[in-house]
VOZA-379330 format. One line per field, with one value per residue: residue number from 1; x negated, y negated, z of N, C-alpha, C, CB in turn. Coordinates in nm, 2 decimals. Glycine has a CB too. Layout:
residues N
num <- (NUM ...) .
n_c1 <- (X ...) .
n_c2 <- (Y ...) .
n_c3 <- (Z ...) .
ca_c1 <- (X ...) .
ca_c2 <- (Y ...) .
ca_c3 <- (Z ...) .
c_c1 <- (X ...) .
c_c2 <- (Y ...) .
c_c3 <- (Z ...) .
cb_c1 <- (X ...) .
cb_c2 <- (Y ...) .
cb_c3 <- (Z ...) .
END
This chain:
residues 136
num <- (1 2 3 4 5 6 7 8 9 10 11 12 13 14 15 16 17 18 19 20 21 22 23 24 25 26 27 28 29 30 31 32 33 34 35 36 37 38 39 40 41 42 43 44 45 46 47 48 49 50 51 52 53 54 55 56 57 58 59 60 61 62 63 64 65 66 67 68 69 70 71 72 73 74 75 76 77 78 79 80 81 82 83 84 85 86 87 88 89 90 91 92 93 94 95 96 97 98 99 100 101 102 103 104 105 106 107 108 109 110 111 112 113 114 115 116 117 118 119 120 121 122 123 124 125 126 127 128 129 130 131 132 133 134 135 136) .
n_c1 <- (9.89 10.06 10.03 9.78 9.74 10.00 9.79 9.60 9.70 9.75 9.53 9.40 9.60 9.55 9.29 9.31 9.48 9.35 9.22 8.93 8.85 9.04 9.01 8.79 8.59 8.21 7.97 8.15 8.26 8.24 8.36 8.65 8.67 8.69 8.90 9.11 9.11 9.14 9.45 9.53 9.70 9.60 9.76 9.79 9.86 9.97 9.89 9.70 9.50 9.37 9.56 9.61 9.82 9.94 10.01 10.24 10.30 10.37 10.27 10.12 9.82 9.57 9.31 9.04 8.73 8.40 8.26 8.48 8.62 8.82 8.99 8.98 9.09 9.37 9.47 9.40 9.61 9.85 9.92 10.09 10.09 10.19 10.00 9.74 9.76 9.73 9.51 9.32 9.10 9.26 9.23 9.24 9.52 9.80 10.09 10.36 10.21 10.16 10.44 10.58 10.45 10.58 10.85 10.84 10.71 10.95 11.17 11.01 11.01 11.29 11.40 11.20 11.36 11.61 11.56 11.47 11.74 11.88 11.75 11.79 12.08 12.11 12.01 12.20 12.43 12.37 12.37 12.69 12.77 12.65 12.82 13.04 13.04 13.03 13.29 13.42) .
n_c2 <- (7.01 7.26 7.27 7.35 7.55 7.72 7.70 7.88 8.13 8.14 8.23 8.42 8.58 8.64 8.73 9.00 9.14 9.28 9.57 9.71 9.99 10.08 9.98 9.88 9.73 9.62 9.39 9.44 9.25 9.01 9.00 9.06 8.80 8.60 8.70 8.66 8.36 8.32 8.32 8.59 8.91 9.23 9.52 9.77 10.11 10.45 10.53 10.32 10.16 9.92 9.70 9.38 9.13 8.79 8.58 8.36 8.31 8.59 8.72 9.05 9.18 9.45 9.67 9.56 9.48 9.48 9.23 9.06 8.74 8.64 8.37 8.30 8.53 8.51 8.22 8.25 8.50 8.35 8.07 7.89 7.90 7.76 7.75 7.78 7.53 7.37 7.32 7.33 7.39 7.62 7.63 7.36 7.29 7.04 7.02 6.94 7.05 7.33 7.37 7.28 7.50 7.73 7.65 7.72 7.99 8.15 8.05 8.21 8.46 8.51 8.47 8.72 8.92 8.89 8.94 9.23 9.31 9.27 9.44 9.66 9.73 9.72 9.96 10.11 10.02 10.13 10.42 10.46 10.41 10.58 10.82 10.71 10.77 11.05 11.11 11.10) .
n_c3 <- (-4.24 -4.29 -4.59 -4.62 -4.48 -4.68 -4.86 -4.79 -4.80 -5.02 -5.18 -5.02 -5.04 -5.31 -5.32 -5.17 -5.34 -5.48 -5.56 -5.52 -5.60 -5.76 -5.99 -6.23 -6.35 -6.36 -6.19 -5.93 -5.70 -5.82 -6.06 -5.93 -5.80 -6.01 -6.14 -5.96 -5.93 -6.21 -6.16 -6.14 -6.04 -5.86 -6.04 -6.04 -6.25 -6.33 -6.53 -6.61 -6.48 -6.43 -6.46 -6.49 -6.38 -6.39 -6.12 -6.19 -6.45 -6.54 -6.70 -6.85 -6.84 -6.96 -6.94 -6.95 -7.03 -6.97 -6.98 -7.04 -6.95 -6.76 -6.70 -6.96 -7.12 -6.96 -7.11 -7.36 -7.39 -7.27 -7.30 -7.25 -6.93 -6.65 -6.42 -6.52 -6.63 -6.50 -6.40 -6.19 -5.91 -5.66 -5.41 -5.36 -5.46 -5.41 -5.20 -5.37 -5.60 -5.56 -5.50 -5.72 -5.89 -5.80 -5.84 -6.16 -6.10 -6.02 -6.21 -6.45 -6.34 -6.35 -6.58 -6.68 -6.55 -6.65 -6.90 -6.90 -6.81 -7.03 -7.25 -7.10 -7.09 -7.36 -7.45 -7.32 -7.47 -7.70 -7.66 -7.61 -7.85 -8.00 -7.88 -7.92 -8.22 -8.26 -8.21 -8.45) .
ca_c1 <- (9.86 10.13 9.95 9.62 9.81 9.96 9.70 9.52 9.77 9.79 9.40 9.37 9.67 9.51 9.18 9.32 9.55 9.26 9.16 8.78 8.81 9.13 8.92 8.65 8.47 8.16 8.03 8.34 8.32 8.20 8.48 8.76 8.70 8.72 9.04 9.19 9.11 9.30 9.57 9.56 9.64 9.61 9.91 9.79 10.01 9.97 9.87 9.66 9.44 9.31 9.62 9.64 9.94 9.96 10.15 10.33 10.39 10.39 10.14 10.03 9.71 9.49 9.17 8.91 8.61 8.27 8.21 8.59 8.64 8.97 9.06 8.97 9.19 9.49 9.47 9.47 9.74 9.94 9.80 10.22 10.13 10.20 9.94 9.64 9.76 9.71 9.33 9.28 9.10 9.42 9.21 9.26 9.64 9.85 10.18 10.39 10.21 10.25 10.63 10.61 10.39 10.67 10.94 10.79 10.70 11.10 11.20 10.95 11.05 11.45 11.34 11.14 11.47 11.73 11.52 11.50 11.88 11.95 11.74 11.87 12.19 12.10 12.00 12.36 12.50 12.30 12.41 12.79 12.74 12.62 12.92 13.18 13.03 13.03 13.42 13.45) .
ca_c2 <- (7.14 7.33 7.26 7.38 7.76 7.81 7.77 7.98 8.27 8.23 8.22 8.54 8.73 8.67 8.78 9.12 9.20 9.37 9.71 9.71 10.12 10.13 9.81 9.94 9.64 9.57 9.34 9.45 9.14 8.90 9.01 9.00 8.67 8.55 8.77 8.60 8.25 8.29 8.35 8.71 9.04 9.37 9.58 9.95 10.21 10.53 10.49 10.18 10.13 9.81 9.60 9.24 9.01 8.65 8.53 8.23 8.36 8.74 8.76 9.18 9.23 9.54 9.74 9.46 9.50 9.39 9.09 8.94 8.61 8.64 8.26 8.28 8.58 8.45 8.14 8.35 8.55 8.30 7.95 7.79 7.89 7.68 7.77 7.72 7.38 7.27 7.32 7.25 7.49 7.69 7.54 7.22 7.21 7.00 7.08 6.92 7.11 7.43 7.37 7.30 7.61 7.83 7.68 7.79 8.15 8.17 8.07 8.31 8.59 8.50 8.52 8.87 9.00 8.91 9.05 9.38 9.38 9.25 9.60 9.82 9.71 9.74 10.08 10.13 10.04 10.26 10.51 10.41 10.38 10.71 10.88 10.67 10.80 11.15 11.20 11.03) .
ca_c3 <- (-4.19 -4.37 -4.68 -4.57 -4.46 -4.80 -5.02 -4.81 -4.83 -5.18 -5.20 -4.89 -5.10 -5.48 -5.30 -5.10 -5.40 -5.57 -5.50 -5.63 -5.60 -5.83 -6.07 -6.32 -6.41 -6.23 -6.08 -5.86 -5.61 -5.89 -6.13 -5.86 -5.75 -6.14 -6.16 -5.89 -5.97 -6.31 -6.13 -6.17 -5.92 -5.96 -6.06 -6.15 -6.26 -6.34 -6.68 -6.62 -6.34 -6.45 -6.52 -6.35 -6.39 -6.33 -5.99 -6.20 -6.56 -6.51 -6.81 -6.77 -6.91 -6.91 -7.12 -6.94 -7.05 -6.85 -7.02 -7.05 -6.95 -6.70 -6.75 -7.13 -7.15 -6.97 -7.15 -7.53 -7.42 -7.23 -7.30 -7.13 -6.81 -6.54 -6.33 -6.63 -6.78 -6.39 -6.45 -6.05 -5.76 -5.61 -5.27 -5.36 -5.46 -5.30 -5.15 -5.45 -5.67 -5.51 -5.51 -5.87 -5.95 -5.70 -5.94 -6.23 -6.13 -5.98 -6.34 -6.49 -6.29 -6.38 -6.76 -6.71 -6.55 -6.75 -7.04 -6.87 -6.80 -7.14 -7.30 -7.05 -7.13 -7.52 -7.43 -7.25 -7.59 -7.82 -7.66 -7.61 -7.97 -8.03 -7.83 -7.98 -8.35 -8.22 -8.19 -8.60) .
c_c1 <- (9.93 10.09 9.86 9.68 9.84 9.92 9.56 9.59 9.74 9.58 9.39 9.49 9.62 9.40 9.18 9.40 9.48 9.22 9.03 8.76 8.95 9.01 8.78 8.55 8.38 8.08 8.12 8.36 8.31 8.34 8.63 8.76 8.72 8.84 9.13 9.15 9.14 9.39 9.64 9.61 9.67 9.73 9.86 9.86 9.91 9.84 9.74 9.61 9.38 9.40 9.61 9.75 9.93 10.05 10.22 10.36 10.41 10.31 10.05 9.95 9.60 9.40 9.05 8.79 8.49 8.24 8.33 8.59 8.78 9.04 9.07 9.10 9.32 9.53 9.49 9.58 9.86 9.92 9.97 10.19 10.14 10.07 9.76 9.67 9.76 9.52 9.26 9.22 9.24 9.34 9.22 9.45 9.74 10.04 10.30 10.40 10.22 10.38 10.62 10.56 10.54 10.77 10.94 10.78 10.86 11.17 11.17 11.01 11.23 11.47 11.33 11.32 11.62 11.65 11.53 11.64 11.90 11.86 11.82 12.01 12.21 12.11 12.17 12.45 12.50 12.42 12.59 12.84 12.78 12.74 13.02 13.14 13.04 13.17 13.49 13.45) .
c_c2 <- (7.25 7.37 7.37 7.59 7.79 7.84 7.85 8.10 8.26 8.27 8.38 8.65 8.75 8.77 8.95 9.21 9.29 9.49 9.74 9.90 10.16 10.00 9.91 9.89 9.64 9.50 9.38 9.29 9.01 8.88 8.96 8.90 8.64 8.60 8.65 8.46 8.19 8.26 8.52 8.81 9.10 9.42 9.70 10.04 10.34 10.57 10.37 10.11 9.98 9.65 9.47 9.20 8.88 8.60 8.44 8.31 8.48 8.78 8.94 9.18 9.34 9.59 9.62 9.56 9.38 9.27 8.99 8.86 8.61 8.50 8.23 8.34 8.54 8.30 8.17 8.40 8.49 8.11 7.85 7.78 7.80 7.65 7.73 7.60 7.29 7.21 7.29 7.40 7.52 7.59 7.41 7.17 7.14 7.05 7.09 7.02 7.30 7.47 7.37 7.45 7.75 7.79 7.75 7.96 8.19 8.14 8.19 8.44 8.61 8.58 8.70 8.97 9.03 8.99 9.18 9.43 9.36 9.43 9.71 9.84 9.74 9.85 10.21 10.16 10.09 10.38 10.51 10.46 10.54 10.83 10.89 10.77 10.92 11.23 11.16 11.24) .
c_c3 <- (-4.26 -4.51 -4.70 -4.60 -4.60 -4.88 -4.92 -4.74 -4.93 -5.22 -5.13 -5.00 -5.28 -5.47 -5.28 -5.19 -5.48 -5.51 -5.55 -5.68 -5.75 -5.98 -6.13 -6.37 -6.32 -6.33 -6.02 -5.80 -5.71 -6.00 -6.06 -5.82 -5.90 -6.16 -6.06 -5.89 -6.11 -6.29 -6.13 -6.03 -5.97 -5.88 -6.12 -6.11 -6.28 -6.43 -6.71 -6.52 -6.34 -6.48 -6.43 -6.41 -6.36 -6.23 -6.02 -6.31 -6.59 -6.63 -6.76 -6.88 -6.87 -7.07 -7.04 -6.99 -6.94 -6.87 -7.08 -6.98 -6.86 -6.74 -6.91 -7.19 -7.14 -7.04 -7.27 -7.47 -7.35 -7.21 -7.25 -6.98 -6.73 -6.50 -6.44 -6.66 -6.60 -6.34 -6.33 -5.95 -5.70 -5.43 -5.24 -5.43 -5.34 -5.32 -5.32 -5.57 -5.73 -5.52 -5.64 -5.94 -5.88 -5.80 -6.06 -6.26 -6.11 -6.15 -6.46 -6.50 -6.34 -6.49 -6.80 -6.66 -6.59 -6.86 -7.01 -6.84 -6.96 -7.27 -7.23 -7.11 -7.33 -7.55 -7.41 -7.39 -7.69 -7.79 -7.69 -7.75 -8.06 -7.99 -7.92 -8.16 -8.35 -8.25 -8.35 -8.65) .
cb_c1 <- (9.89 10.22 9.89 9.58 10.00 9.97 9.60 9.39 9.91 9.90 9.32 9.44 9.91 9.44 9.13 9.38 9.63 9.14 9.24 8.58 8.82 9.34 8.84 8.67 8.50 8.08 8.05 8.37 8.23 8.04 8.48 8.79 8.57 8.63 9.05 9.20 9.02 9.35 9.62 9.44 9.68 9.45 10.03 9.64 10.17 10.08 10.03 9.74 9.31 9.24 9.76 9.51 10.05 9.97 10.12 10.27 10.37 10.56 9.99 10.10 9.65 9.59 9.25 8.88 8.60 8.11 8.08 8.72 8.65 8.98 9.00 8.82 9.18 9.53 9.40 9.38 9.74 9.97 9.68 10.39 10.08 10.27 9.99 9.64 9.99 9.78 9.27 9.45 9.01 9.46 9.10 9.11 9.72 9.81 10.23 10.35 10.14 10.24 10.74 10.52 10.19 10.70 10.97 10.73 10.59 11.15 11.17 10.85 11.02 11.50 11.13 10.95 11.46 11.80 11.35 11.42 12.03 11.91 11.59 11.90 12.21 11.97 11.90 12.43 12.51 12.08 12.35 12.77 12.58 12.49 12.96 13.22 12.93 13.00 13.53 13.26) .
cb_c2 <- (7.15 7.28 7.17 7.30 7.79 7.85 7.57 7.94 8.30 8.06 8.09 8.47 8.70 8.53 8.71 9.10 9.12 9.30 9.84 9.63 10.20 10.09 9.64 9.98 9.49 9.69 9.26 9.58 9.11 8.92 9.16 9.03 8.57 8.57 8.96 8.65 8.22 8.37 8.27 8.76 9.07 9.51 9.50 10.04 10.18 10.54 10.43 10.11 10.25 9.86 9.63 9.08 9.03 8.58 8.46 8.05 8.30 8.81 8.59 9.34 9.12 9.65 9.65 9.39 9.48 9.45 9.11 8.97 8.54 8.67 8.15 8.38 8.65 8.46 8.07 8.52 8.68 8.39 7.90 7.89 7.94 7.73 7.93 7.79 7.34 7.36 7.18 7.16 7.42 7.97 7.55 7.15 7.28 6.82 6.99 6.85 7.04 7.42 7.25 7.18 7.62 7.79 7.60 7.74 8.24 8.02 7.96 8.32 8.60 8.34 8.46 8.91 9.01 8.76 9.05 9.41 9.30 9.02 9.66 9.83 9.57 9.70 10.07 9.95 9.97 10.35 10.55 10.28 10.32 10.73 10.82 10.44 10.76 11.12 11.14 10.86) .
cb_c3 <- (-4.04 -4.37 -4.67 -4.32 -4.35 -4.84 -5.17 -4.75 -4.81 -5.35 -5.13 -4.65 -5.09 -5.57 -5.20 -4.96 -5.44 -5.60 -5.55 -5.50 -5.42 -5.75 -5.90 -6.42 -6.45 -6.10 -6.09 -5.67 -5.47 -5.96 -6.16 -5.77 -5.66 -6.25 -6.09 -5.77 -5.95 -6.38 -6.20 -6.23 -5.79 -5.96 -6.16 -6.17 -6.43 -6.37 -6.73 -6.66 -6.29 -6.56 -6.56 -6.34 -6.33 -6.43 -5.85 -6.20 -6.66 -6.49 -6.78 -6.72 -6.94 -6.83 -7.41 -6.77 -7.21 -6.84 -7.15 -7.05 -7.10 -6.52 -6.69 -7.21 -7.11 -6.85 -7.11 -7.63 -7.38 -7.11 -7.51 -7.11 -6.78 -6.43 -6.25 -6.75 -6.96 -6.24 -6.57 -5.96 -5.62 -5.61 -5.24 -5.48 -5.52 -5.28 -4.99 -5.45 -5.66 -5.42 -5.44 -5.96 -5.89 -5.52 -5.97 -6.21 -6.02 -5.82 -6.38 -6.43 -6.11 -6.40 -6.77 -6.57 -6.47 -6.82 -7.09 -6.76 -6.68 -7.21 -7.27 -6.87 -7.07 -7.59 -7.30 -7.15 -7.62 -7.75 -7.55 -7.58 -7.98 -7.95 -7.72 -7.99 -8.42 -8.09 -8.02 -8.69) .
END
């Protein structure tokens, strides 16, 4: 029974994570279901009303066009993912595999945020840098 529930959160939150009014492709409903059975959801900014990401390897991709391929795409631009090389309906995983795909994105996401401290911190030291050469 437990099962059952959260592959259909993750199914009910891939689906509702789409905004079809913020989303430019149409089809709208034909497109969003193919978005979200990559593994995609939408993430638009400012700048970029169209981006999706992937819920396991944070893959952001944006610019679709009407006739891209969402599993083609994340598969060129991220052909490691977890969640692709399981090649299975998200309605049909089983619990196991769930937990493996949950480790995965939890490593992912580890990854994406050391990288962003290890720039900011790069940033930190530019400047630092810049100070210390200042008082020469």
């Amino acid at each position: 029974m437990q099962v059952k529930q959260q592959e259909k959160m993750l199914l009910e939150h891939s689906h509702t994570a789409w905004k079809p009014h913020n989303f430019p492709v149409i089809p709208v409903v034909k497109t969003l279901r193919k978005m979200a059975e990559a593994g995609f959801i939408h993430t638009p900014s400012e700048n970029a009303p169209d981006v999706a990401q992937c819920f396991v390897c944070f893959k952001e991709l944006e610019g679709w066009e009407p006739e891209d391929d969402p599993m083609e795409e994340h598969q060129r631009h991220s052909p490691n993912c977890a969640f692709l090389r399981l090649q299975k309906d998200t309605a049909k995983l089983t619990l196991q595999e769930l937990l493996k795909l949950h480790k995965e994105r939890m490593i992912n996401l580890s990854k994406k945020e050391i990288n962003l401290k290890i720039i900011e911190l790069e940033k930190y030291a530019a400047n630092v840098r810049n100070e210390v050469s200042s008082f020469r």
